[in-house]
C-alpha positions in Angstrom: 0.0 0.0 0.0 1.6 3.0 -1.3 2.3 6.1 1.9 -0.1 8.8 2.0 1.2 11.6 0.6 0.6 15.3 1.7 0.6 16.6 5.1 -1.3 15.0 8.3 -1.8 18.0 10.1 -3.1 21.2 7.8 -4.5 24.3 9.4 -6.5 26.8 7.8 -7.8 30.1 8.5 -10.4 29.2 10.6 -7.6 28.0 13.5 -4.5 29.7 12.6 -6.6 33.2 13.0 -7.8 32.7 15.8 -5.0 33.1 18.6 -6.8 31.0 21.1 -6.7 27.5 18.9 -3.5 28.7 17.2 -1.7 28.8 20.7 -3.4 25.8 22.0 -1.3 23.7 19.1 2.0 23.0 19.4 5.0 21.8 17.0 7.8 19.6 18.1 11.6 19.5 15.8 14.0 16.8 17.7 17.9 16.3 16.7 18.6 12.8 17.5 20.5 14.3 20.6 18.5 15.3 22.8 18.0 18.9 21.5 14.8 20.1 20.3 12.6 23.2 19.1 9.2 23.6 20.0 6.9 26.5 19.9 3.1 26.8 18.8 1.0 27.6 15.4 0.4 31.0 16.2 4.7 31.5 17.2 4.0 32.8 20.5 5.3 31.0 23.0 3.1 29.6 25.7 5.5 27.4 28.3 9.3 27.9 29.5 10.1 25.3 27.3 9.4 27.2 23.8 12.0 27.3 21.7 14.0 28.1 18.3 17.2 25.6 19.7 17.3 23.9 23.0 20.6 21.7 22.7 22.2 19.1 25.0 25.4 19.7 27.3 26.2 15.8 27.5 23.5 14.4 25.3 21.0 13.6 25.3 20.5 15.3 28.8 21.3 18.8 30.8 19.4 20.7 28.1 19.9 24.3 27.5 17.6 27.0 26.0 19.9 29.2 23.8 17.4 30.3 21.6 13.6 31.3 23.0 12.1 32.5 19.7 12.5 35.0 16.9 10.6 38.0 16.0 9.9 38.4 12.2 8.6 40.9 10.2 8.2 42.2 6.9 9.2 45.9 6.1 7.3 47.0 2.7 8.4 50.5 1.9 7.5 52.8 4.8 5.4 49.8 5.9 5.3 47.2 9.1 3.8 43.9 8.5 4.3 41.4 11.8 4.0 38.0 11.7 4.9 36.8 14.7 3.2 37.4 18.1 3.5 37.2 22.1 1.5 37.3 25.4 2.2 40.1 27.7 0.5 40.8 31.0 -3.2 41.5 29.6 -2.3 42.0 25.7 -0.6 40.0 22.7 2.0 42.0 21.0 2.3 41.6 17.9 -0.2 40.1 16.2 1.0 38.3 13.5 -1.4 35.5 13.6 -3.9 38.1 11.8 -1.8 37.4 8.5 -1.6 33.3 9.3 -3.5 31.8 6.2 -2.2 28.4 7.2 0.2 25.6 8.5 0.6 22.3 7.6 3.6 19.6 9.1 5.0 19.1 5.9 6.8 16.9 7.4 8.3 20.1 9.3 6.6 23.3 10.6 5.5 25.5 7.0 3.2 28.8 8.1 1.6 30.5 5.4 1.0 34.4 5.7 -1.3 36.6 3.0 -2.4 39.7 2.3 -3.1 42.2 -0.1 -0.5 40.7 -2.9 1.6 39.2 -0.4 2.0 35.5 0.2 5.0 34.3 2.5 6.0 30.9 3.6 8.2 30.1 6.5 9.1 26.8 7.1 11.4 25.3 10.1 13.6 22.6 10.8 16.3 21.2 13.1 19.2 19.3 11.5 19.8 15.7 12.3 22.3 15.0 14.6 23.6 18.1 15.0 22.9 21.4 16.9 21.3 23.2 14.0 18.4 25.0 13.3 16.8 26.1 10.5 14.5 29.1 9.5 13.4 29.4 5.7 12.0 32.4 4.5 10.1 32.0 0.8 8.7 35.6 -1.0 6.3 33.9 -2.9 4.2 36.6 -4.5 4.2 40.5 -4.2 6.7 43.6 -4.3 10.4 43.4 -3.3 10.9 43.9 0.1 12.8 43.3 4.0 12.6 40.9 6.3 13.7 41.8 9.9 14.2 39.3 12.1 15.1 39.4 15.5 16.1 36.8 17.6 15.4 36.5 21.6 18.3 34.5 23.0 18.0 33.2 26.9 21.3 30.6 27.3 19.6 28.9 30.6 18.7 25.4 31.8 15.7 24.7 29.9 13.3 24.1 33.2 14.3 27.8 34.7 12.9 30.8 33.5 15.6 34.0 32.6 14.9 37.4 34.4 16.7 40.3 33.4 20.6 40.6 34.4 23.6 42.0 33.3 24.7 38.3 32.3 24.5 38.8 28.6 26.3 41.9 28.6 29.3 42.1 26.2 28.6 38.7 24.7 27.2 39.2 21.4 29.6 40.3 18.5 28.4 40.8 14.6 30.1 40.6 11.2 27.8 41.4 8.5 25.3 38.7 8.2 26.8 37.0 11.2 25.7 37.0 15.0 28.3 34.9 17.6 27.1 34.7 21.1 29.4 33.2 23.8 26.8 32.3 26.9 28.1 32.3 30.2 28.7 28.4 31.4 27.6 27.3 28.0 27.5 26.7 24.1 28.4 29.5 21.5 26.0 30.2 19.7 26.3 31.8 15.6 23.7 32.8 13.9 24.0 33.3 10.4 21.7 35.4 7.8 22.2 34.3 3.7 22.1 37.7 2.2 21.5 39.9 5.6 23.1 42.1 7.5 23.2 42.3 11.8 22.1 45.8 13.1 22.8 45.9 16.5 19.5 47.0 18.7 20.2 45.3 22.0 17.3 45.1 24.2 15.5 43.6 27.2 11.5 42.6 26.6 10.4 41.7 29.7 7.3 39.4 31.2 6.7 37.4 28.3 3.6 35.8 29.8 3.5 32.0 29.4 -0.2 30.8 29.9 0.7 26.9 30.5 2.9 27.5 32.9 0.2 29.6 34.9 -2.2 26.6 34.5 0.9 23.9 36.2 0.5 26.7 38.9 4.2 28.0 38.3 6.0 31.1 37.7 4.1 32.7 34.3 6.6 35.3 33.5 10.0 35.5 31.8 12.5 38.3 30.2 14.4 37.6 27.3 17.1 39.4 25.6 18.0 40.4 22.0 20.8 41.8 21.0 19.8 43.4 17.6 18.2 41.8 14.1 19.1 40.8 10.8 17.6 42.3 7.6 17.4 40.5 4.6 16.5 42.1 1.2 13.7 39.9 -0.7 12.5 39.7 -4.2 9.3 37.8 -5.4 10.5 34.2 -5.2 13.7 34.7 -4.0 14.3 32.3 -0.6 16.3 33.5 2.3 17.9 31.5 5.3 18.6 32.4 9.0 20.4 29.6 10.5 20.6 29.2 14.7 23.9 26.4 15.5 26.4 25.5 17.8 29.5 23.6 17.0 29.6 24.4 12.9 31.8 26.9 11.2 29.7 27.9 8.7 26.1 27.4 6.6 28.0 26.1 3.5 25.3 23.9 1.5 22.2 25.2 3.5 20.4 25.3 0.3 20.3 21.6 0.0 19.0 21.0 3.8 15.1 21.4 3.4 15.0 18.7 0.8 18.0 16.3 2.6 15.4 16.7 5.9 12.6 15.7 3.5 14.1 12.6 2.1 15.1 11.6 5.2 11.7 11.7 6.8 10.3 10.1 4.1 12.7 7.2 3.9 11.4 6.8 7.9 7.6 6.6 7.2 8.3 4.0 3.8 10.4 1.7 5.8 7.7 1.7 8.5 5.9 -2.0 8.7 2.7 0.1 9.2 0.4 2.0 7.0 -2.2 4.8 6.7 -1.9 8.7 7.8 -2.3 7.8 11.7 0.6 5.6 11.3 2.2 7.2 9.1 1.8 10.6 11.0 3.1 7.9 14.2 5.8 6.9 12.7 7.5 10.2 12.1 6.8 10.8 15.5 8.5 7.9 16.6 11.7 9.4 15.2 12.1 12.0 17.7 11.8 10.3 20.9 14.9 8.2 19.3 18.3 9.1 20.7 21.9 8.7 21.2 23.4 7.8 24.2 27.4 7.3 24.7 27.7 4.6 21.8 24.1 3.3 22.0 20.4 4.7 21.8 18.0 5.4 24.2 14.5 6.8 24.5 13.3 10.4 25.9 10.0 9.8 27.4 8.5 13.0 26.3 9.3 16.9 25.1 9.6 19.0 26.6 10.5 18.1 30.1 11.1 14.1 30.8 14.5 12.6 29.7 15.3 9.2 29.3 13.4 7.0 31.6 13.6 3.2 31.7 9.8 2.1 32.5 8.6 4.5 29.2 11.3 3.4 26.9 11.0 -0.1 27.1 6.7 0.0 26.9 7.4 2.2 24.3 10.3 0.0 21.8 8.2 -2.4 20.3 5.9 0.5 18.4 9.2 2.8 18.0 11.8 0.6 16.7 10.2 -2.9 15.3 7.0 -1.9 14.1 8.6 0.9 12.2 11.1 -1.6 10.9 14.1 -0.2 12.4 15.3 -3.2 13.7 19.0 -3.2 12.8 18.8 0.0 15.3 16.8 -2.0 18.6 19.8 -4.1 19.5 21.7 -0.6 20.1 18.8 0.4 22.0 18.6 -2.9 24.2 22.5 -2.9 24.5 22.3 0.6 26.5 19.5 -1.3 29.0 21.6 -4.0 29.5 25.0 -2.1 30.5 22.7 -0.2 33.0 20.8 -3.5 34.8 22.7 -3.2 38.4 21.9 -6.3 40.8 19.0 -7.1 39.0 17.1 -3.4 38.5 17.5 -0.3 36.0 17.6 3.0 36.9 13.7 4.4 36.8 15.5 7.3 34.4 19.1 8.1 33.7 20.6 11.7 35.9 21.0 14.8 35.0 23.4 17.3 36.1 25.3 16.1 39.9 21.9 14.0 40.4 22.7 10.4 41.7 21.2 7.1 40.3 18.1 6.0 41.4 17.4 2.1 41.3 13.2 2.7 42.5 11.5 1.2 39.9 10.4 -2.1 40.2 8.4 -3.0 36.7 11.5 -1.5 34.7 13.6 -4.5 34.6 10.9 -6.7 33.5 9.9 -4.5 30.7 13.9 -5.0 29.8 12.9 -8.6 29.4 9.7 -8.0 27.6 11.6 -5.8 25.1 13.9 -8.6 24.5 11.4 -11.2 23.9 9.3 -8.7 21.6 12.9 -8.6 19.3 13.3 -12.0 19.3 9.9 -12.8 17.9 10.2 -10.1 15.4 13.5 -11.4 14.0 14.5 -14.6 15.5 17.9 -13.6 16.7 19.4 -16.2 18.8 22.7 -14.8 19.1 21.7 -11.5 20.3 19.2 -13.3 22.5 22.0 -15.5 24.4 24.4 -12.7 24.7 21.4 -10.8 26.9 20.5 -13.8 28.4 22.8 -13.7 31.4 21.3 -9.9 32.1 18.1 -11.5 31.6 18.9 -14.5 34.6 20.6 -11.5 36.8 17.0 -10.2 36.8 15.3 -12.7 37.3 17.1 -14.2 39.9 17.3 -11.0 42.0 13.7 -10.8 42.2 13.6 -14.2 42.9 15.6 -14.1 46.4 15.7 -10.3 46.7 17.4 -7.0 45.9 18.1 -3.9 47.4 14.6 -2.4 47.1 14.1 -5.6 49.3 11.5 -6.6 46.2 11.2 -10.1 46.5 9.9 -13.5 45.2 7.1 -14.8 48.2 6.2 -18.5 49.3 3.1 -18.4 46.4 5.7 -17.5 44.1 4.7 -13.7 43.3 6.1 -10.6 43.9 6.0 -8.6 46.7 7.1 -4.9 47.0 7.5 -3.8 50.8 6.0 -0.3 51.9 8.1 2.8 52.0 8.4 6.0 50.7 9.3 6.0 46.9 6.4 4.5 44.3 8.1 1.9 42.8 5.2 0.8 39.7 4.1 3.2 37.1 1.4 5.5 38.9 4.2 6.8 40.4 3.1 10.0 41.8 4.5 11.2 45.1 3.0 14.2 47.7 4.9 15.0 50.9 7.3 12.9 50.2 4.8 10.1 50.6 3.2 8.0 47.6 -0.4 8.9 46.1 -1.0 6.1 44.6 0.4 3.4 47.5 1.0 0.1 46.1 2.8 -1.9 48.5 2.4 -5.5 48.9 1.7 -7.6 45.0 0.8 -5.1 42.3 -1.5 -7.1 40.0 0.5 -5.7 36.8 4.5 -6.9 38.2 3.0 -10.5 38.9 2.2 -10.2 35.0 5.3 -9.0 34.3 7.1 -11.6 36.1 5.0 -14.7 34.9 5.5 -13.4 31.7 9.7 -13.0 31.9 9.9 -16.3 33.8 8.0 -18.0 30.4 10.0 -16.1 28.1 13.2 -17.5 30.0 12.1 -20.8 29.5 11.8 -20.5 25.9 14.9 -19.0 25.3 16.4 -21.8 27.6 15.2 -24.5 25.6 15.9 -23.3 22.4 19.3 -22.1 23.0 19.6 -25.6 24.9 20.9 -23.9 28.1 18.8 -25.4 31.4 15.6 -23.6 32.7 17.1 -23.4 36.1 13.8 -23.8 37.7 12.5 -21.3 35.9 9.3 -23.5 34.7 7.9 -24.6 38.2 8.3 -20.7 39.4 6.2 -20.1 36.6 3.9 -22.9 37.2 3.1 -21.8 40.9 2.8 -17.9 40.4 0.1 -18.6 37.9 -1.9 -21.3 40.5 -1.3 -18.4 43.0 -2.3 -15.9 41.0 -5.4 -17.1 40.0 -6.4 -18.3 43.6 -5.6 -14.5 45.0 -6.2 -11.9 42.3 -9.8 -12.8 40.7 -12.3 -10.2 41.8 -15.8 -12.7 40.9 -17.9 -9.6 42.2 -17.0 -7.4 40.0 -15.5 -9.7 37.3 -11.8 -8.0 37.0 -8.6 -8.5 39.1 -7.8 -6.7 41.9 -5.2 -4.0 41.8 -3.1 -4.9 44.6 -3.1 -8.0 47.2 -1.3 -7.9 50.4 -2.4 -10.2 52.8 -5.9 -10.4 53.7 -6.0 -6.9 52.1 -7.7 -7.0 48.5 -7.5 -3.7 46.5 -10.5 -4.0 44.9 -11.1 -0.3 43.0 -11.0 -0.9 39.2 -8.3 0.2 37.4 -6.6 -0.8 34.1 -3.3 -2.3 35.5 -5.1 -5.9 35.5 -5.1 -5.8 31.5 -1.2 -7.1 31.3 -2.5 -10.4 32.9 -4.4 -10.7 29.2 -1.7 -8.3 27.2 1.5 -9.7 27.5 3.0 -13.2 25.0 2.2 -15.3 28.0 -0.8 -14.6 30.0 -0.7 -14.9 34.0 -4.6 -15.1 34.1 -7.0 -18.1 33.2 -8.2 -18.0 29.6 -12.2 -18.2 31.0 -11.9 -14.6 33.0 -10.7 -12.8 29.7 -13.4 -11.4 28.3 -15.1 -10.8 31.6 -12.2 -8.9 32.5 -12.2 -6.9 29.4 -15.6 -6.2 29.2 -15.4 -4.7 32.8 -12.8 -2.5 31.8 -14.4 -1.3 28.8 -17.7 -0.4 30.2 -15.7 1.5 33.0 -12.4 3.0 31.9 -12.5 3.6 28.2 -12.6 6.9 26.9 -11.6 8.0 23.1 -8.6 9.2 24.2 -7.8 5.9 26.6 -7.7 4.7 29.6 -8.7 6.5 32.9 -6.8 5.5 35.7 -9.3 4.8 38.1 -13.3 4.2 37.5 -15.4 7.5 37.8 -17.4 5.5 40.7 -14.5 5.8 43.0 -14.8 8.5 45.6 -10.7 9.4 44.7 -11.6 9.9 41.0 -11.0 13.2 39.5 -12.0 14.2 36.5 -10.3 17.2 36.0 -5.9 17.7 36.1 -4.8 20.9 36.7 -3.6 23.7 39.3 -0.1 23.8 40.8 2.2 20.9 41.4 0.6 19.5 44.6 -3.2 19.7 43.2 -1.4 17.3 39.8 0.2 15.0 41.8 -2.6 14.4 44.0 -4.9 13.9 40.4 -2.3 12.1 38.1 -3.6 8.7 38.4 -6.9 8.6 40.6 -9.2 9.0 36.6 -6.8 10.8 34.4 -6.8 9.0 30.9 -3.9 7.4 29.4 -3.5 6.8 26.0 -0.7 4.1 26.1 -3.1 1.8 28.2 -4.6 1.5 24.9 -2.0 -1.0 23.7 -2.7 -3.4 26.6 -6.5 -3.2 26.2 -6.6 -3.6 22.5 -4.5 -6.5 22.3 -6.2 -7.8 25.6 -9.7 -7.1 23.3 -7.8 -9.4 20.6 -7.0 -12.4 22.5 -10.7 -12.2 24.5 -12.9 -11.7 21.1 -10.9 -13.5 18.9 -8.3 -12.3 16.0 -11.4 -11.9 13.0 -12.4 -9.3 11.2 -15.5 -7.9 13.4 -13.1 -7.6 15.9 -10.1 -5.9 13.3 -13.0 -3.7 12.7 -14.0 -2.4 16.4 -10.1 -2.0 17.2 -10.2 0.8 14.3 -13.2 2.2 16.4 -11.2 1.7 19.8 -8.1 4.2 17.7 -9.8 6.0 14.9 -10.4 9.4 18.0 -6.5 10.0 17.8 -6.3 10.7 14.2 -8.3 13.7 15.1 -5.8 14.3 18.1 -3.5 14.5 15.7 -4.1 18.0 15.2 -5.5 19.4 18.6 -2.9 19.6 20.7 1.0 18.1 20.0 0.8 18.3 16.4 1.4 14.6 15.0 2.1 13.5 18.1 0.1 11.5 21.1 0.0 13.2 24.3 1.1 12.1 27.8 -2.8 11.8 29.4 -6.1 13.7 29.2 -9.0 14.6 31.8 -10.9 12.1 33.0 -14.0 13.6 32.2 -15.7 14.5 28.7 -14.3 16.4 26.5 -10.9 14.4 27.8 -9.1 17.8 27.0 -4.9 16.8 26.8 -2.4 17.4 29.3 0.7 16.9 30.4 3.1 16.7 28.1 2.4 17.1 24.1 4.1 14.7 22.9 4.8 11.4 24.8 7.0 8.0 23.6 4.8 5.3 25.3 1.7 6.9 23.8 3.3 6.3 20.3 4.6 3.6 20.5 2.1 1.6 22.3 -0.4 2.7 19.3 2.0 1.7 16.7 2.6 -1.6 17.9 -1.3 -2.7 18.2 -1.6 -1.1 14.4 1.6 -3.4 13.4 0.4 -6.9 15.7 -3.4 -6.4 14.6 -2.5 -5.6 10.7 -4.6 -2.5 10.5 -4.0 0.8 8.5 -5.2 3.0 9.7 
């Protein structure tokens, strides 16, 4: 089936003049490194984390904002015509978005401007692997005239917000059409203009007013600094470049980037296993959560804030790497997990900055195996499977007679996690130093995850003729003891959590990796019951919510400052990535046939509109609980890919 051509996301008038909907969307560029660009259809930015060029110090972590935005305008004889815009305190200034006739992902940001005889394109890129970004400017119709643009640089950690100082002070110098910028404690910046020239008009514009930020209940307000702009002489159809990089001498062969971008990106969506503009649109996603790290690759778990965390990388490689059909890149990937397994457990996310490691997450090493077993049924690599075997057994085995999160193997032969006070599964949300979400005693998801490793163990085993070590009878009586403990017949699901006498008995979707996973911990009668249950209760079009809306902890609403989020992050929010456990749970309880091919297209068709209402081609991290399930978090999240593109590529649907 041939790849749909045009862009996924296309924005007319209707949204990009409007500067409510044209702020609420927001575009996402990734390097490969760890750097990124982000900013919104309208170009105001609306969070701390807006940017022309945020780049890595030791990639693909300890990100710095060197560049927060631009301001551009076009200067037609005596005549201003903005087209960019910004919140203030109580105004937006300018208001460029009045002149937005469009923007389309195509596969990068393009925005459209018109009036009177004038039609201008912008488009905007980020270079592969390097620190490089790209503005092109395209006169497409109308008289000869300038385009002034003026960049607002910052040169801070990309979580703290710039107020004005005398820190910038002397460190701009310009030669004709070139800027250089050396930022205290970090990168030089140059900034280069084909065709310009730099005047310098160094200025402070304070309280840019960033409304996200006010909604996370944080700081609203920033000042950034400029030290000038560049104006560029246009002619009808003449294109112009302003190029934003660190570590490169010059813009030699700029002219040929645009199209080497475009063929790249569209090698990426044809050698993607899956088909159809939602996984096509998920497959060039995919691409930017992919990283490097040292020799290998890892994962960020989503722009703008998370780095590279174990748990959301390892749900998240079978969609990114296998069914996009990058498989010569997933052992790279796995090879990085391997080096960091440390007596048995991976570090929940890898440190930033003088941060130590932290070994608190207990699902994260079984994921590890899950990945592994996922690769090897893909592609039937034996050799790549025995050489992580022996990471695999160290795993294992730890859980099995303990580790040093004193996570250990009980007499029924599940897993029990003692109480303390770091969350150690996936609704991970802590308040006063204390968990929200307590989960103490056997999670109903880990005794999933560690039936399903101990199976997967065995199967390697035998095939690579190497001895189970046991590993079978484990297997054997977790699953008897499962069965006996974790079946709710009341209210046809599993419980969440047992420990002891103590049955956790709310609904939430955790249960669905019993049914999800290769080998499933859960007897073949209870799942459709089990389904069912959590389809009447926790589906939404976006997901899954967290916790049923009959529970008196459910909130249906995520918002306010960082206390009020915690508190709401997993008691009803909805997550999109749960949909990869329930669909293929769906699968195995209906059967594989085409009625059923045909209501998993219903289960995913909402998030081709997503698509376009919030991360732009991208999935977000959750939503609200409640109708209309508006997104938050962040825009654009790996396990939410990935978990979709993997159902799509298992279940053959386009889609």
């Amino acid at each position: 089936m041939p790849v749909k051509s045009g862009p996924v996301v296309d924005l007319g008038r209707a949204v990009c003049g409007n500067y409510s909907d044209a702020s609420e969307r927001e575009w996402l560029e990734a390097n490969g490194r760890g750097g990124y660009a982000l900013g919104t259809v309208a170009g105001g930015n609306t969070r701390r984390y807006h940017s022309l060029l945020t780049v890595p110090r030791r990639p693909p972590l300890e990100r710095v904002q060197l560049v927060n935005r631009s301001e551009d305008a076009l200067i037609v004889g005596d005549k201003r015509f903005d087209l960019s815009c910004q919140s203030y305190p109580d105004v937006v200034n300018p208001k460029g978005y009045d002149r937005l006739e469009s923007f389309r992902l195509d596969p990068f940001p393009v925005w459209t401007y018109a009036w009177g005889d004038v039609r201008f394109e912008k488009s905007f890129f980020l270079r592969y692997g390097e620190d490089t970004a790209v503005a092109v400017y395209r006169l497409l119709a109308g008289p000869a005239l300038s385009l002034e643009v003026r960049p607002f640089l910052t040169g801070r950690d990309h979580h703290v917000l710039l107020k004005e100082s005398a820190r910038l002070d002397g460190k701009a110098r310009a030669e004709g059409g070139t800027l250089t910028v050396d930022f205290p404690d970090g990168p030089v910046l140059t900034v280069w203009a084909d065709g310009g020239r730099f005047e310098s008009a160094a200025a402070w514009y304070r309280n840019q007013t960033y409304v996200w930020e006010e909604r996370r209940g944080l700081e609203r307000q920033e000042d950034v600094w400029s030290p000038g702009f560049f104006r560029i002489p246009l002619k009808p159809g003449q294109t112009t470049r302003v190029v934003y990089a660190v570590g490169r001498s010059s813009m030699d062969g700029a002219e040929r980037w645009e199209e080497e971008e475009r063929d790249q990106r569209r090698k990426i969506v044809r050698a993607s296993l899956v088909r159809g503009p939602l996984a096509g649109a998920l497959t060039a996603a995919a691409d930017q959560f992919i990283v490097s790290r040292g020799d290998g690759l890892s994962v960020i778990a989503g722009y703008p804030w998370f780095g590279d965390w174990s748990r959301d990388a390892l749900v998240a490689f079978p969609g990114l790497f296998l069914a996009t059909g990058r498989w010569n890149e997933a052992p790279g990937f796995l090879d990085t997990y391997a080096r960091h397994v440390h007596e048995g457990l991976l570090p929940n996310r890898f440190p930033e900055g003088g941060e130590s490691t932290q070994y608190n997450a207990v699902d994260a090493p079984l994921w590890f195996v899950r990945a592994v077993q996922a690769y090897h049924r893909a592609t039937h690599d034996d050799d790549r499977a025995r050489a992580w075997l022996p990471v695999m057994r160290e795993i294992v085995d730890s859980y099995q007679h303990g580790n040093r999160l004193d996570i250990r193997m009980d007499q029924d032969g599940l897993i029990e996690i003692p109480p303390g006070d770091w969350p150690l599964t996936w609704m991970d949300a802590r308040l006063d130093g204390k968990p929200v979400t307590p989960r103490n005693g056997k999670p109903v998801e880990i005794q999933a995850l560690w039936y399903n490793a101990l199976q997967f163990l065995v199967e390697i085993q035998l095939k690579l003729k190497e001895p189970t070590r046991g590993y079978d009878k484990l297997a054997g009586v977790a699953r008897k003891s499962f069965n006996e403990k974790f079946w709710n017949e009341d209210a046809q699901c599993l419980f969440d959590v047992v420990d002891g006498k103590r049955r956790e008995a709310e609904l939430r979707p955790n249960g669905l990796l019993a049914v999800s996973l290769p080998y499933e911990i859960l007897e073949e009668k209870n799942f459709k019951p089990l389904v069912e249950t959590t389809w009447w209760e926790l589906l939404t079009p976006r997901g899954l919510r967290t916790l049923s809306p009959s529970h008196l902890l459910y909130r249906g609403r995520h918002g306010g400052p960082p206390a009020d989020r915690d508190r709401m992050y997993h008691q009803g929010t909805v997550w999109p990535w749960l949909l990869g456990p329930f669909v293929t749970a769906y699968v195995k309880a209906f059967g594989s046939t085409e009625e059923s091919k045909k209501q998993v297209v219903r289960f995913l068709q909402p998030l081709v509109h997503h698509l376009s209402e919030a991360g732009l081609g991208q999935v977000s991290e959750f939503f609200d609980g409640d109708a209309p399930h508006a997104p938050q978090g962040c825009p654009a999240q790996a396990w939410s890919v990935g978990e979709i593109l993997r159902v799509l590529w298992e279940e053959g649907i386009t889609l």
